[in-house]
C-alpha positions in Angstrom: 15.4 -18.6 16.7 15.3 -22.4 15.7 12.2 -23.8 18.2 11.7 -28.0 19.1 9.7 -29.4 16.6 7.7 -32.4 15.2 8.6 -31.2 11.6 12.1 -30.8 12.0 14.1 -34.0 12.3 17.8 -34.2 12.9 18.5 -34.8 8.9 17.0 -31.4 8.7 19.5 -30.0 11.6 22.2 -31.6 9.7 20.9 -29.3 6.5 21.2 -26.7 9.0 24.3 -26.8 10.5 25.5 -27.4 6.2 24.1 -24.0 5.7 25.1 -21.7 8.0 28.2 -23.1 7.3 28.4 -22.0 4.0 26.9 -19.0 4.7 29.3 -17.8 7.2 32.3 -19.3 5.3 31.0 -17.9 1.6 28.3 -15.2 1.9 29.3 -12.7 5.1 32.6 -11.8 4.3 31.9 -10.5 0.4 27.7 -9.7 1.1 28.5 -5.8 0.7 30.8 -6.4 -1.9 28.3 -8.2 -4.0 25.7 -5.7 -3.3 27.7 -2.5 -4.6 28.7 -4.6 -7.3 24.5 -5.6 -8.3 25.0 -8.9 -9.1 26.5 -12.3 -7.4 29.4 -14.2 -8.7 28.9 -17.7 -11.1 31.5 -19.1 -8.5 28.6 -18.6 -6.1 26.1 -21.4 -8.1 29.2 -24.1 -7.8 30.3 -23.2 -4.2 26.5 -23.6 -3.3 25.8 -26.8 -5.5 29.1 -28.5 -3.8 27.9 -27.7 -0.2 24.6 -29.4 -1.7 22.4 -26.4 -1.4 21.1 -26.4 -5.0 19.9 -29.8 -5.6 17.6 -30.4 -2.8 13.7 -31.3 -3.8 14.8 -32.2 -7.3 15.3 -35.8 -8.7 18.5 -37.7 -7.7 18.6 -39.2 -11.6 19.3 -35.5 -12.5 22.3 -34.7 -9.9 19.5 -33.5 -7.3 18.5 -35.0 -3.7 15.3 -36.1 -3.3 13.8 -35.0 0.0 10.4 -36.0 1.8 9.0 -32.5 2.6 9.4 -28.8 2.5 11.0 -28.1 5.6 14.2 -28.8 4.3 13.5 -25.8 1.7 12.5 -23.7 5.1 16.0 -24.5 6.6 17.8 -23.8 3.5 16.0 -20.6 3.3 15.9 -19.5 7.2 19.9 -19.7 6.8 20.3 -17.8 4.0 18.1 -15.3 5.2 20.7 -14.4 8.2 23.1 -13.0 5.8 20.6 -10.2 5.7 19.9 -10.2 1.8 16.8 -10.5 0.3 19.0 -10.4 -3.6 21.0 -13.4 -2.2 18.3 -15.7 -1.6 16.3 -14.8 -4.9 19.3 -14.7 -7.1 21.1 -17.7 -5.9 18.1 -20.0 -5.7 16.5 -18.7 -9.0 16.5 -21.7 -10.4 13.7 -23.1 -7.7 11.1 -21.4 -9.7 12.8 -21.8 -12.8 13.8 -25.4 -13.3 10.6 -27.1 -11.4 8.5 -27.0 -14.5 11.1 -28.9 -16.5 11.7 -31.4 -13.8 8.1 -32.1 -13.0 7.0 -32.6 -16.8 9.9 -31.7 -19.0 11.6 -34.8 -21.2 14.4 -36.7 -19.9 16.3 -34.7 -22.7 15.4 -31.4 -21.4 15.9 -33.0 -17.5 19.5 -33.5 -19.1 20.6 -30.6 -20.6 18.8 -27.8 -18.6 18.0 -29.3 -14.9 21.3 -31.1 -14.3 24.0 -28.3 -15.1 22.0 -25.7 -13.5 22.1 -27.8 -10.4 25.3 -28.7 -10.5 25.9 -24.6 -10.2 27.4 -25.0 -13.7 24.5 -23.2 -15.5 21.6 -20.0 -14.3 18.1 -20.5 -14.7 15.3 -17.7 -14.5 11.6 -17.4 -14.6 10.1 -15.3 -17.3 6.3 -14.8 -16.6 5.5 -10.9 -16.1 4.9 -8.6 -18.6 5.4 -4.7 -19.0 1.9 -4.9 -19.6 0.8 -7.3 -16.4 1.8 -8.7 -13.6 -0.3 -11.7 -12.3 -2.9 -11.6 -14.9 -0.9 -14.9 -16.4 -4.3 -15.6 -18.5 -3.6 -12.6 -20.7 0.0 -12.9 -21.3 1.3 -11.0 -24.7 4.8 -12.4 -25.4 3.5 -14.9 -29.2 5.4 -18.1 -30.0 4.7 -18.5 -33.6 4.9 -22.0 -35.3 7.0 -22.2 -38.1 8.0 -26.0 -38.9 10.5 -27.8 -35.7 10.3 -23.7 -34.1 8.4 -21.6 -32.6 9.4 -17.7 -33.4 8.7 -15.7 -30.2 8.1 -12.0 -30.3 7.7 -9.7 -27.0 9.0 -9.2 -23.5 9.5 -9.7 -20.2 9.8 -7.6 -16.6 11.0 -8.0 -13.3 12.8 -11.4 -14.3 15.2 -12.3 -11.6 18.8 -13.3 -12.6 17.6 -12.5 -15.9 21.0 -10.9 -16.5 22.7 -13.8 -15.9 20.6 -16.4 -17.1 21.4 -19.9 -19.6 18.1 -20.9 -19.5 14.7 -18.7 -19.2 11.8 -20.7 -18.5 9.3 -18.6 -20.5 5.7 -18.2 -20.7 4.6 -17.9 -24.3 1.2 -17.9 -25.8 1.1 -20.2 -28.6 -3.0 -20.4 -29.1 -5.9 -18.4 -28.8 -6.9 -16.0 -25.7 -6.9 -17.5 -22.6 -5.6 -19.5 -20.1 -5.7 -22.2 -22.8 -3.1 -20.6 -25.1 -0.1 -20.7 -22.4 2.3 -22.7 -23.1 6.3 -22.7 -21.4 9.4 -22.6 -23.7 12.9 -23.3 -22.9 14.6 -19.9 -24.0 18.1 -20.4 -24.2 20.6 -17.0 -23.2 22.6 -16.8 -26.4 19.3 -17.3 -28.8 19.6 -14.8 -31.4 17.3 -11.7 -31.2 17.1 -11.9 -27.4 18.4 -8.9 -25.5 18.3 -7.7 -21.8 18.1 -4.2 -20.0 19.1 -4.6 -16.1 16.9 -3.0 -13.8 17.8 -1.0 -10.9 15.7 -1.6 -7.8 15.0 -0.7 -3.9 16.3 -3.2 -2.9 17.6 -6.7 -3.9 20.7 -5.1 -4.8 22.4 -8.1 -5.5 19.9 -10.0 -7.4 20.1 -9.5 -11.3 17.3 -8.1 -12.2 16.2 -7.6 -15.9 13.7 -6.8 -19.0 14.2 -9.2 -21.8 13.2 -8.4 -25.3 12.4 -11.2 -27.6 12.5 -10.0 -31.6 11.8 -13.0 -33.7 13.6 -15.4 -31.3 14.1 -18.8 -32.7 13.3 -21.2 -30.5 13.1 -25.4 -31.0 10.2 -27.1 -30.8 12.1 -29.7 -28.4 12.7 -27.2 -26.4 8.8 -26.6 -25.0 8.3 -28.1 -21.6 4.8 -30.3 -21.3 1.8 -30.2 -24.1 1.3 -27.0 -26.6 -1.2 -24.7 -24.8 -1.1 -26.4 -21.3 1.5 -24.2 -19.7 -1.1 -22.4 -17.4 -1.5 -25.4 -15.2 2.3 -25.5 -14.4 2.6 -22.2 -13.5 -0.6 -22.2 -11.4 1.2 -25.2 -9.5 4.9 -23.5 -9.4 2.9 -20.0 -8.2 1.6 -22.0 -5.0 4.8 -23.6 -3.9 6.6 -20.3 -4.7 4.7 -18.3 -2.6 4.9 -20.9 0.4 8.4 -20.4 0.2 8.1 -16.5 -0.3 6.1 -16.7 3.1 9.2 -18.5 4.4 11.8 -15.7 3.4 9.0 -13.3 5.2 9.3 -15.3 8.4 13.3 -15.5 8.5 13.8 -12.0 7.7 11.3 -11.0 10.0 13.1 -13.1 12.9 16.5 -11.8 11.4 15.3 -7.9 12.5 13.7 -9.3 16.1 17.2 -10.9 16.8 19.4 -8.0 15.5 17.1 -5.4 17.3 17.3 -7.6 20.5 21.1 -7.8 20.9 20.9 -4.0 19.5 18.9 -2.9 22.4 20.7 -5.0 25.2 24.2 -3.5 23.7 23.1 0.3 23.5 23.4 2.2 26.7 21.0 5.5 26.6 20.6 7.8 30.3 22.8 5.6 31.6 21.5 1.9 31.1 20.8 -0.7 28.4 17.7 0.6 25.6 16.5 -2.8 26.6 15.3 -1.8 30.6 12.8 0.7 28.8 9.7 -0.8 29.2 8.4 0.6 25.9 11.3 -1.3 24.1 10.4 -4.6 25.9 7.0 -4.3 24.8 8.1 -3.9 21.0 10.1 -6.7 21.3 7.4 -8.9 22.9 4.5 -8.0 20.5 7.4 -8.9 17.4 8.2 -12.4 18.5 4.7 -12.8 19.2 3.7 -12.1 15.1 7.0 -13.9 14.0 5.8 -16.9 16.0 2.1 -16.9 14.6 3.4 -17.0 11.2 6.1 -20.1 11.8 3.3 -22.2 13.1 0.7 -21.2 10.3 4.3 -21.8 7.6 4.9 -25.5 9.5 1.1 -26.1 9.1 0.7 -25.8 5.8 4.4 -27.1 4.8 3.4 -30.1 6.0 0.1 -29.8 4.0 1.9 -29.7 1.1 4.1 -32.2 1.6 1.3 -34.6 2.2 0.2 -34.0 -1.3 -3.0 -31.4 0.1 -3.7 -28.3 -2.5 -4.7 -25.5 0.3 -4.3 -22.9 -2.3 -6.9 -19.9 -0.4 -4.7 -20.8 3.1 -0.8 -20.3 1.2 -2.5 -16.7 -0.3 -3.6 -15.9 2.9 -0.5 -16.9 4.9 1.8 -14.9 2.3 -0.3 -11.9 2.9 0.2 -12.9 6.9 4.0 -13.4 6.5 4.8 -10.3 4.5 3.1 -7.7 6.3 4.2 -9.4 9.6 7.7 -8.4 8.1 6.8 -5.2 6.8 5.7 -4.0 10.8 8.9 -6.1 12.2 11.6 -4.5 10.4 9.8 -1.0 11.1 9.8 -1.4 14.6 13.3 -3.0 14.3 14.7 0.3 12.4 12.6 1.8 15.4 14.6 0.2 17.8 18.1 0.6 16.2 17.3 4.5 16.0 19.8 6.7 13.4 22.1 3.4 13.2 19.3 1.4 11.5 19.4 3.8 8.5 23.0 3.0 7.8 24.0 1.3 5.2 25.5 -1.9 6.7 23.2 -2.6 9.2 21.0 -5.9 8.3 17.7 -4.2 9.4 18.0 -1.2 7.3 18.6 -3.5 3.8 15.8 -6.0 5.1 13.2 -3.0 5.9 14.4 -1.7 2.2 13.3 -5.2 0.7 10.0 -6.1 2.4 8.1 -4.5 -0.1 9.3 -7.2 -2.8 7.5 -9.8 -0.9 4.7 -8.7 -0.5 4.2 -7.8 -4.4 6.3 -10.4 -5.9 4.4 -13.8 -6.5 0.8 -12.4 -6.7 0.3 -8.9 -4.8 -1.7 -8.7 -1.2 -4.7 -7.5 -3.4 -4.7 -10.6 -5.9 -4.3 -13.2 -3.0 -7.3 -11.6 -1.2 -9.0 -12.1 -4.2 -7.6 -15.7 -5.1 -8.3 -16.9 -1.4 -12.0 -15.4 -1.6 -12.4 -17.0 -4.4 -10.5 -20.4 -3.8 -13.2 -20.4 -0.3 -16.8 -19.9 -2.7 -17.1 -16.1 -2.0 
C-alpha cells in the first residue's frame, strides 16, 4: 500500500524492491517452518547482511551503510512485515537495538569486534534491559556490576530479552553506582562468559523470535568491554528507547496494512448468498474506516521520521504516536479476523498470527500506560 511521497526517494524504492526480494526469495517459503521450530536460522543473519539489509543506519568504517534518514528503516521494515511475522522482524533485526549504543559511543575496539561481525550477519546481538522485577522503570534496575580490578563481576537477571537464546553479544544494562538513574551503566556481555545461563521463553506470539531469561551468577566481565562512561548508561538507553519505539510504531503500521490488504483480497475472493463478501455494505464500511486509521498513522510515522532525521527530539509526540500505531493495529487485525470469519483463526493465515502478536507492541518498548505518562510529562502536565 506504498503511497507517492516527498519522503520517499527512488534510492529508497531501490531498498524496496532489495527487500521484498529477499523476502519472497528467503522468508515465505520456510516462515512456518521457522515458526514451529521457535527460532530462525544463523544462515538467516548472513543471507540478510549480503542482500544489505543489516547494515543500514550504521557507520560505513564498520561494514554498515550510512543513510540520510529513517525512512529507509520504514522500508526495510514495511517489507518484512509482509511475511506476516512479528518474530521475524524482532529476531532478525535484534541487533538495531542492540548494537546502536556501541556504535554511537562505544570504542573503535568495541566498533571492531562487536558492531562489524554482527553486521556482517556473522554474529547475534541482543538487548538486555528488563528485569523480572520491572519493566520500564530503567532507573531502578537490580542486575550489580561489581568492580574488581580490569572487571566488573555482574550478578542478576534479565526477561523478555529478544534473541537472547541465540545471542554473541548482550548489550546489558548494569548498575555499577548508587540508586538511580545515575548508577546505569551498559556492559558488553559476551554469550560464552562463564556463569551466564539462559531459559527460553514461550510466548503468544513471536513464535519465531528467541526469546529468553538470562541469569548472570558472578559473571566476569572486562572492563574494556563497558560501552561510554561508568554510570552514564541511562542517557543511551533513553536515546535508543525513542528511536526504538519510532520504529515499533512502524512495525504497527505495516502489519496493520498487512491485515487491510489480506482482508481485502479475502473479501473480494469469498462468495457468501451467492456474491463476493465484499458487495456487503457492512464489509465495505470496515474496510473503509481501516484504511482510514492505517493512513492517519503513516502520515503522523512520516512526520515525525522526518523529525528525527533532522536531528529534532519530539520525545511526548513518538510516545503518543506508538500508542496511536499499536492500538490502530490492535482494532485492524480484529476487524481483519472479522472479516476472514472461521479461516482467520487458522493457523496459516497472516491475520490470525498478526492479531496473536499486536499485543507485543503495544507493551514492548514502554507500555500504553508509561507513554501516557512520559508524553504528559515530556508536554509540562
Amino acid at each position: 500500500m506504498t503511497r507517492t511521497s516527498p519522503f520517499y526517494t527512488e534510492e529508497h524504492e531501490a531498498l524496496r524492491r532489495e527487500v521484498r526480494r529477499f523476502v519472497e526469495r528467503e522468508v515465505t517459503p520456510n516462515i512456518e517452518r521457522w515458526e514451529a521450530a521457535g527460532e530462525l536460522p544463523r544462515a538467516l543473519h548472513r543471507r540478510a547482511a549480503e542482500a544489505g539489509l543489516l547494515q543500514i543506519s550504521f557507520p560505513s568504517a564498520y561494514g554498515g551503510v550510512e543513510v540520510p534518514d529513517l525512512f529507509y528503516m520504514i522500508v526495510v521494515t514495511e517489507e518484512l512485515a509482509r511475511a506476516g511475522s512479528g518474530g521475524l522482524i524482532a529476531s532478525l533485526m535484534s541487533h538495531g537495538i542492540a548494537t546502536p549504543p556501541i556504535a554511537h559511543v562505544g570504542t573503535d575496539e568495541q566498533k571492531r569486534r562487536f558492531v562489524a561481525p554482527v553486521l556482517a550477519g556473522e554474529k547475534v546481538a541482543a538487548l538486555a534491559i528488563t528485569e523480572p522485577g520491572g519493566g520500564s522503570d530503567v532507573a531502578n534496575l537490580q542486575t550489580r556490576a561489581r568492580r574488581d580490578g580490569e572487571h566488573y563481576v555482574v550478578s542478576g537477571s534479565k526477561t523478555f530479552i529478544t534473541s537472547g537464546m541465540r545471542a554473541d553479544f548482550i548489550t546489558t544494562a548494569v548498575r555499577t553506582g548508587g540508586d538511580g538513574m545515575g548508577g546505569v551503566s551498559l556492559l558488553i556481555i559476551e554469550g560464552d562468559t562463564p556463569g551466564l545461563t539462559r531459559s527460553p521463553l514461550r510466548k503468544m506470539g513471536w513464535w519465531c523470535s528467541d526469546t529468553a531469561t538470562l541469569y548472570f551468577d558472578e559473571c566476569r566481565v572486562p572492563v574494556a568491554n563497558r560501552i561510554g562512561p561508568e554510570n552514564q548508561g541511562f542517557m543511551a538507553i533513553m536515546l535508543n528507547f525513542n528511536q526504538e519505539r519510532l520504529m515499533l510504531s512502524a512495525q504497527a503500521w505495516a502489519f496493520a496494512t498487512v491485515c487491510y490488504e489480506e482482508a481485502l483480497a479475502y473479501a473480494r475472493e469469498r462468495q457468501t448468498f451467492g456474491r463476493p463478501l465484499i458487495r456487503n455494505q457492512v464489509i465495505r464500511h470496515k474496510l473503509i474506516d481501516m484504511r482510514m486509521r492505517i493512513d492517519a498513522v503513516k502520515a503522523n510515522l512520516d512526520l515525525l521520521a522526518w523529525q528525527v532525521s533532522n536531528k529534532q527530539m519530539p520525545v511526548a509526540e513518538v510516545c503518543m504516536l506508538k500508542n496511536l500505531a499499536t492500538e490502530t493495529l490492535e482494532w485492524v487485525a480484529g476487524e481483519a479476523m472479522q472479516v476472514f470469519g472461521g479461516a482467520g483463526y487458522l493457523q496459516g493465515c497472516k491475520v490470525e498470527r498478526i492479531y496473536r502478536e499486536t499485543k507485543v507492541l503495544t507493551i514492548g518498548g514502554g507500555s500504553r500506560e508509561v507513554m501516557k505518562d512520559l508524553a504528559a510529562r515530556q508536554m509540562g502536565y
